[in-house]
C-alpha positions as CSV (number, residue, x, y, z in Angstrom):
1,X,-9.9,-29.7,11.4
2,X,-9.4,-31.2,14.8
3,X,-11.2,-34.5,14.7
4,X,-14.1,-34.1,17.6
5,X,-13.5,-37.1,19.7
6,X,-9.8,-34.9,21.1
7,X,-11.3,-33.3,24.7
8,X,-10.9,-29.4,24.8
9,X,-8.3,-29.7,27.5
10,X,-6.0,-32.1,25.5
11,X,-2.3,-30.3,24.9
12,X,-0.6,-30.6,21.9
13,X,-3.5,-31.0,19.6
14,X,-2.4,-31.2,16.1
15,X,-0.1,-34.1,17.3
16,X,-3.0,-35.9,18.5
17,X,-5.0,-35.0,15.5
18,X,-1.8,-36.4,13.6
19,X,-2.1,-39.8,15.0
20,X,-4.1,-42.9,13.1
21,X,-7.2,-43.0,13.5
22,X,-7.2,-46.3,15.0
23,X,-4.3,-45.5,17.8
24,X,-5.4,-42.1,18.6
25,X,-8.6,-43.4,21.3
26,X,-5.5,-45.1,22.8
27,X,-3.3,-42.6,23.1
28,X,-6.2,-40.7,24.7
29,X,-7.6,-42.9,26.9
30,X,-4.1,-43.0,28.8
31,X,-3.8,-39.4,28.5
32,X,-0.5,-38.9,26.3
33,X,-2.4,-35.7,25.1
34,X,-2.1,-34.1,28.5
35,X,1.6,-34.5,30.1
36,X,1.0,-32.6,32.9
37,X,-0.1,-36.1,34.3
38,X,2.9,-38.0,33.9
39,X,5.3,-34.7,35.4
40,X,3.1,-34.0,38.9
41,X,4.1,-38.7,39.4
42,X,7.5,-38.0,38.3
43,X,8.8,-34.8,40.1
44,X,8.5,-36.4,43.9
45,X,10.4,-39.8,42.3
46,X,13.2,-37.4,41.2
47,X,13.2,-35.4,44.3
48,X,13.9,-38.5,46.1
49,X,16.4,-39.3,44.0
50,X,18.0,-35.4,44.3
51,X,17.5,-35.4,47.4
52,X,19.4,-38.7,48.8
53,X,22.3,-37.1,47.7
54,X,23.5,-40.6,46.8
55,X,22.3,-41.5,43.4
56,X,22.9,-44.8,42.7
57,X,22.5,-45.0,38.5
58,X,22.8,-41.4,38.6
59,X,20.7,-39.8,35.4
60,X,19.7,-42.9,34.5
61,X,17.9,-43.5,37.5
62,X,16.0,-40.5,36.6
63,X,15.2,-41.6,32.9
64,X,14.1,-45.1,33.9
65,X,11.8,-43.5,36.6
66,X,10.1,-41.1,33.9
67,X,9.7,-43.8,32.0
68,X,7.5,-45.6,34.5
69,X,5.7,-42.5,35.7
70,X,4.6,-42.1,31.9
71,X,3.6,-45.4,31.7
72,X,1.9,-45.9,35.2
73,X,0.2,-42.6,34.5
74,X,-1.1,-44.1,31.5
75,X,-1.8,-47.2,33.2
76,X,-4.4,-45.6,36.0
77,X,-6.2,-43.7,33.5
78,X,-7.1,-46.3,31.8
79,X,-8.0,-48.1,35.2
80,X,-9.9,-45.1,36.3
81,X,-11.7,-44.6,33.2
82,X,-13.0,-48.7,33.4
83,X,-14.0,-48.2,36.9
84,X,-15.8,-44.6,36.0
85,X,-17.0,-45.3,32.3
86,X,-20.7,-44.8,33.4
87,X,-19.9,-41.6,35.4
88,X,-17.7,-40.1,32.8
89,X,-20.7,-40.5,30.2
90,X,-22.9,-37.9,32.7
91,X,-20.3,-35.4,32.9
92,X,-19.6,-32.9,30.1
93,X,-16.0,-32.7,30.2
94,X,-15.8,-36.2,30.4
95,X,-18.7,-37.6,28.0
96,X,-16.6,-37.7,25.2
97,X,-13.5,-40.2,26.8
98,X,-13.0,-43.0,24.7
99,X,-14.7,-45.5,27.4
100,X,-17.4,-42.8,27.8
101,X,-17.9,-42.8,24.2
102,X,-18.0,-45.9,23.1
103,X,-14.5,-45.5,21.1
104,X,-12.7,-47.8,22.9
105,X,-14.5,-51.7,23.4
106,X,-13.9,-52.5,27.7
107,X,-12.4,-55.4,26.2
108,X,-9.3,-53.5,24.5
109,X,-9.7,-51.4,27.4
110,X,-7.9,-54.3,29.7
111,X,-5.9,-55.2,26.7
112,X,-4.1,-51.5,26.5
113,X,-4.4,-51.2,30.6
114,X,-1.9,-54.6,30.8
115,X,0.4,-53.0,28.3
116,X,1.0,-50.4,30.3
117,X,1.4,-52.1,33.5
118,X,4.0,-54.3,31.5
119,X,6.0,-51.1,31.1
120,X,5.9,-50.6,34.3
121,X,7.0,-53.7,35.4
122,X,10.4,-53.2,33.5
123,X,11.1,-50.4,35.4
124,X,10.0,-51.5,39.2
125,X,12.7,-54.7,37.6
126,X,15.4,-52.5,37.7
127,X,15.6,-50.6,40.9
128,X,16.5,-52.1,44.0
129,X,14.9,-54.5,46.2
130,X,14.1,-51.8,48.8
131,X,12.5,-49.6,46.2
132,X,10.8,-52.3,44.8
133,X,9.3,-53.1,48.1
134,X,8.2,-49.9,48.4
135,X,6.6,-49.6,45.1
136,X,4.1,-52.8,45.9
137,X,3.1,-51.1,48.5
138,X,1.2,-48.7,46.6
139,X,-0.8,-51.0,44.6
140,X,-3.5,-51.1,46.8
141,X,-4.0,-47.5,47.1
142,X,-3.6,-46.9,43.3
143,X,-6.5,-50.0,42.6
144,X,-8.5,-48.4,45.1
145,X,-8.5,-44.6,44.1
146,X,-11.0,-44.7,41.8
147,X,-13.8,-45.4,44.4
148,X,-12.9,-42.7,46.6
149,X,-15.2,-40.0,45.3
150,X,-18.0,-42.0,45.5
151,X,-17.0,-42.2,49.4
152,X,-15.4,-39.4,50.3
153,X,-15.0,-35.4,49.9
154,X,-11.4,-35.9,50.1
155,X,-10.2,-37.8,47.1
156,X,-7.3,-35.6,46.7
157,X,-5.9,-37.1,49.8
158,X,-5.8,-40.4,48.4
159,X,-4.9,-39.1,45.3
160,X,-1.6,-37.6,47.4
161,X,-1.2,-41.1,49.2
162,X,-0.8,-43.0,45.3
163,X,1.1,-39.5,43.4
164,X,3.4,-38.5,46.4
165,X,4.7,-41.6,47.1
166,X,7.5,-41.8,44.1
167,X,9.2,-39.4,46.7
168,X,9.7,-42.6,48.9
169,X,10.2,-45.3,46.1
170,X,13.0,-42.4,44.5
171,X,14.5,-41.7,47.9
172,X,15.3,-45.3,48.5
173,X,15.9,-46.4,44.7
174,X,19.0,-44.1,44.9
175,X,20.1,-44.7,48.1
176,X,20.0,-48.3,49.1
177,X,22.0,-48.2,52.0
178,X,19.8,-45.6,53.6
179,X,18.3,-48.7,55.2
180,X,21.4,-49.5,56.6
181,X,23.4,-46.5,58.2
182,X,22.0,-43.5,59.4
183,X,18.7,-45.5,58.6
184,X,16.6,-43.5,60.8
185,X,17.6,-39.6,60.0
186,X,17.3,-40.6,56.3
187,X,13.7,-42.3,56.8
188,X,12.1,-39.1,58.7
189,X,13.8,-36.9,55.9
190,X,11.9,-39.5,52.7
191,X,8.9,-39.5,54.8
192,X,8.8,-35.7,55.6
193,X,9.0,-35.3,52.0
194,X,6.6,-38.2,51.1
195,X,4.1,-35.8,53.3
196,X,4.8,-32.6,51.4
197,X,3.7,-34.4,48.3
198,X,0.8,-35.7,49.6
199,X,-0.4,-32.0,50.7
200,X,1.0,-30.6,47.6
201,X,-1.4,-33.1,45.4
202,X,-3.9,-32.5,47.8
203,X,-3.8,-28.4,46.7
204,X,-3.3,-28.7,43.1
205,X,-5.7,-31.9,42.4
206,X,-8.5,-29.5,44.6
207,X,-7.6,-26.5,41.7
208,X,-8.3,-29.3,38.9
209,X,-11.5,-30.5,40.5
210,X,-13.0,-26.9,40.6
211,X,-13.4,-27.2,37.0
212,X,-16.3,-29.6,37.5
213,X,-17.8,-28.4,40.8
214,X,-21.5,-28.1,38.7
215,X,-21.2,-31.5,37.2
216,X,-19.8,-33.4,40.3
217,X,-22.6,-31.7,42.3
218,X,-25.5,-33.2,39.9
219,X,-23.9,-36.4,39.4
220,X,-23.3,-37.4,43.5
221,X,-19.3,-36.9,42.7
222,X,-17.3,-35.4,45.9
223,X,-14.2,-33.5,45.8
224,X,-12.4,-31.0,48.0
225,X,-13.0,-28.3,45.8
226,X,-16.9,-29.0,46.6
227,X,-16.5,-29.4,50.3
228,X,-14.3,-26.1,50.5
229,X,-16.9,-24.3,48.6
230,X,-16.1,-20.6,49.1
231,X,-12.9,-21.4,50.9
232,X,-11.0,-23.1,48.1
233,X,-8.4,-20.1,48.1
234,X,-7.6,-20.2,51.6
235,X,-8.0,-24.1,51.3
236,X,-5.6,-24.4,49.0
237,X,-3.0,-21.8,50.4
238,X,-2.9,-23.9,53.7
239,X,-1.9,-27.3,51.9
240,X,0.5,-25.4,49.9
241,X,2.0,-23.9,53.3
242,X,1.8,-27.5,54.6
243,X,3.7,-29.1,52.1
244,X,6.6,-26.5,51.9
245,X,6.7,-26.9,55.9
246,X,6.8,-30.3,55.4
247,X,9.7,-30.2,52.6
248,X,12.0,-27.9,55.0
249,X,11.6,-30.3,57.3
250,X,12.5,-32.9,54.7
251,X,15.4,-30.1,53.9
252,X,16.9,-29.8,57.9
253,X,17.2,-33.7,58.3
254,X,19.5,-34.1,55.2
255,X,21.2,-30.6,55.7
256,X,20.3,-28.7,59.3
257,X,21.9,-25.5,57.7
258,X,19.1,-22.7,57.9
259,X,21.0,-21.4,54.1
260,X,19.9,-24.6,52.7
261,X,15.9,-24.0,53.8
262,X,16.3,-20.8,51.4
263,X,16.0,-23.7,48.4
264,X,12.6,-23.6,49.0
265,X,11.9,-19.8,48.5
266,X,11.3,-20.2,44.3
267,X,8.5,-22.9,44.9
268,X,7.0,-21.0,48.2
269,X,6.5,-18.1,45.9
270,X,5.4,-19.9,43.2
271,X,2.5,-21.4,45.2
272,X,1.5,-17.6,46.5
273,X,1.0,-16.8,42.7
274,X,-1.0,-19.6,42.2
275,X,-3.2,-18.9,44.9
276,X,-3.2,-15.2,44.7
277,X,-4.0,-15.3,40.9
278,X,-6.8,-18.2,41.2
279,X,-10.2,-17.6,40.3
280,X,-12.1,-20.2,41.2
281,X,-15.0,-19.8,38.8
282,X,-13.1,-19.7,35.6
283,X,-12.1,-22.9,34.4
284,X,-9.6,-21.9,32.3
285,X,-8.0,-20.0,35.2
286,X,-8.4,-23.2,37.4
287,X,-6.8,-25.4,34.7
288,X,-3.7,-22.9,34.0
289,X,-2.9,-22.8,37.8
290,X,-3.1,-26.6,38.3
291,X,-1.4,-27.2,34.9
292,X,2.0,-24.8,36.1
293,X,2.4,-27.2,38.9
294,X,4.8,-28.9,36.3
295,X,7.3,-26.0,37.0
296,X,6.4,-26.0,40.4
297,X,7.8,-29.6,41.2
298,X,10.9,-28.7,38.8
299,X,11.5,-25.7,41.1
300,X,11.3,-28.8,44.0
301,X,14.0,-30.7,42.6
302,X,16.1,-28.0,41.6
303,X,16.2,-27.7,45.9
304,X,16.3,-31.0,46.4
305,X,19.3,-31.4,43.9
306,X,21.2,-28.2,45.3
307,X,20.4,-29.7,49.0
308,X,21.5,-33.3,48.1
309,X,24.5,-32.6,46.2
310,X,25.9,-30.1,48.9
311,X,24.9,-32.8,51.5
312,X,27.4,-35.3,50.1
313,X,30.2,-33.2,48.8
């Protein structure tokens, strides 16, 4: 029997149910049970890295930056889920988070949420100063995320400001010496992808949020998917269109071949199925379409990767 405090949503759930008692409101709190998380903060870090052309630690790279997307991941749930423990209790998909529920003490909260950011901090130690440099300068937007919907109908868009920008800390993590020769062509190509991401986020965080459009609504929550009301579909199509204009952009500064733009065509068509197929009054709908945006930013850096690596040769 699957023991009540896993959330209907969670992935992998006899592995979950598996765990000690005692580690599993850990594990859930910083959402181990739901990957999807820590593979829509990876994919831009990895399409910087593909996309550079220049590697610098090659796969590596790539592993030590999953490594601190899983961990960072983990690390603002648990922030998100101190700064929203009271909010998460009125919401029904949400009641039963260990904060919510009383599981997990605040104490241990800040305990596990330092652990995390530990992690992390081996990782940001191993790239390069620029990257590093770069990575800081996300901190502020990450601390102050939570907040947003309390301000805001457009928490997505910070949301893309803290997820997209391992495109830019990627980008320059393999490439230090993009700062130092053909500095400028390089930095509109990391930041023309740095700007796909956000829109990308943007679309598929607006999907997610439609799944608690009822509850938001009662609680004084705002979203996108609220303010778009009957014009999610089309809402979403147009930051999807964005973000692949952006990414060709991204795409003609590193390689200004119109063959190389056709990279592109297995994620532009994967985004027109998403929005084609969504239903924005089904949940489960909603939550598959946001959930295959995992293949979506694999199909990314497979053109990134084909577009970098032809770049160099």
């Amino acid at each position: 029997m699957t023991p009540p405090e896993i959330v209907p949503d969670t992935q992998h759930r006899g592995l979950v149910g598996a765990l000690p008692a005692t580690i599993r409101p850990f594990a859930l709190l910083a959402r181990f049970d739901r990957p999807i998380g820590w593979w829509l903060l990876y994919w831009p870090c990895a399409w910087g890295v593909a996309l550079s052309g220049k590697p610098d630690g090659g796969w590596w790279l790539l592993l030590w930056l999953l490594v601190g997307a899983i961990a960072m991941r983990g690390a603002g749930c648990v922030y998100n889920d101190i700064a929203d423990r009271k909010l998460d209790a009125s919401v029904e998909r949400t009641r039963n988070r260990p904060l919510a529920s009383g599981q997990v003490s605040l104490r241990a909260a800040w305990i596990w949420l330092l652990s995390l950011v530990a992690i992390g901090f081996a990782v940001w130690w191993h790239i390069n100063l620029y990257a590093k440099g770069l990575a800081l300068l996300t901190l502020p937007l990450v601390a102050i995320y939570p907040f947003m919907k309390r301000i805001t109908w457009w928490p997505q868009a910070w949301l893309g400001l803290v997820f997209g920008s391992g495109a830019v800390v990627g980008f320059a993590a393999a490439d230090a010496t993009m700062f130092e020769a053909h500095w400028w062509n390089m930095i509109e190509a990391m930041a023309a992808l740095y700007g796909g991401a956000i829109l990308w986020v943007i679309g598929y965080d607006t999907i997610y949020a439609l799944q608690d459009r009822e509850d938001d609504a009662l609680v004084g929550i705002r979203s996108s998917a609220l303010r778009l009301g009957s014009r999610v579909k089309p809402g979403v199509g147009a930051f999807y269109l964005g973000a692949v204009g952006f990414w060709a952009a991204a795409i003609w500064l590193v390689r200004p071949d119109p063959v190389a733009l056709a990279a592109l065509l297995p994620v532009a068509l994967h985004f027109a199925w998403q929005v084609v197929t969504l239903v924005p009054d089904d949940g489960d709908n909603a939550l598959a379409r946001f959930r295959s945006n995992r293949f979506a930013g694999f199909l990314m850096f497979a053109a990134c990767l084909v577009v970098g690596v032809s770049s160099a040769l």
